[in-house]
C-alpha positions in Angstrom: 10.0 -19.7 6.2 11.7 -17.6 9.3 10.0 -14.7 10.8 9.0 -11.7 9.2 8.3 -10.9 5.6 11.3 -11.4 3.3 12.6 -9.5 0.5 10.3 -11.4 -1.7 7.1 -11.5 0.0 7.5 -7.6 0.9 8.3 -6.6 -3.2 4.8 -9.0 -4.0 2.7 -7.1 -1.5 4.0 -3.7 -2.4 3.2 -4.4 -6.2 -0.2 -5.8 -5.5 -0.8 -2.5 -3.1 0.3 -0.4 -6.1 -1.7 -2.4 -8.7 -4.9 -2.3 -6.4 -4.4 1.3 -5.9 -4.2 1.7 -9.9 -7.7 -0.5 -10.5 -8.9 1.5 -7.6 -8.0 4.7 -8.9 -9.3 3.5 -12.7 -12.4 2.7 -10.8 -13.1 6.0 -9.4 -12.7 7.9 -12.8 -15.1 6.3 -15.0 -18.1 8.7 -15.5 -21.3 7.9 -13.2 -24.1 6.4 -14.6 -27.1 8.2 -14.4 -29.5 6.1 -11.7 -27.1 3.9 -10.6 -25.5 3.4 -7.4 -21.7 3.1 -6.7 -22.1 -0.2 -3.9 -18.2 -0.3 -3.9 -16.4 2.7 -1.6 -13.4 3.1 -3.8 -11.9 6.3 -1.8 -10.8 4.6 1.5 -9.7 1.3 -0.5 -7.2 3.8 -2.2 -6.1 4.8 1.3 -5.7 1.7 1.9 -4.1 0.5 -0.8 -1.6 3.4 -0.9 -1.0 3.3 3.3 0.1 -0.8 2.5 2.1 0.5 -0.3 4.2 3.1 2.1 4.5 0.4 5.0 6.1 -1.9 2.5 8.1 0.6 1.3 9.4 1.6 4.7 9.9 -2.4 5.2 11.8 -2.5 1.9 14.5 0.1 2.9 14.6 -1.9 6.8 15.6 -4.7 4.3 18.5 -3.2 2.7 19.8 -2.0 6.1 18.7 1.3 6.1 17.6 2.9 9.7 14.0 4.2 10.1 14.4 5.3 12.8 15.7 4.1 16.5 13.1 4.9 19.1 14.3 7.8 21.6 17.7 9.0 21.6 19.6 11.0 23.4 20.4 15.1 23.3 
């Protein structure tokens, strides 16, 4: 394997990110029960999950050639 992530690695992390995000999200809806404690902090794991999701998104369209930018550039 070269450097980087390839095409295929970057599409398998972005769908587990997504799917993650969706359990995560299923998670955090289902109605409390009365006396118990929530142990698992489903609000950042979302962040999370959905910040991964964006970076691989962004990595995706580097992929296909598109610029994300350049650094500085001139006036």
């Amino acid at each position: 394997m070269g450097q980087g992530l390839s095409l295929t690695v970057t599409l398998i992390v972005l769908a587990l990110s997504l799917a993650g995000a969706g359990g995560l999200v299923w998670l955090e809806k289902r109605p409390v029960e009365p006396g118990r404690l929530r142990l698992f902090p489903t609000t950042p794991l979302i962040f999370i999950a959905l910040l991964v999701a964006v970076v691989m998104i962004v990595h995706l369209l580097t992929l296909m050639g598109a610029e994300t930018g350049g650094g500085r550039r001139p006036f």
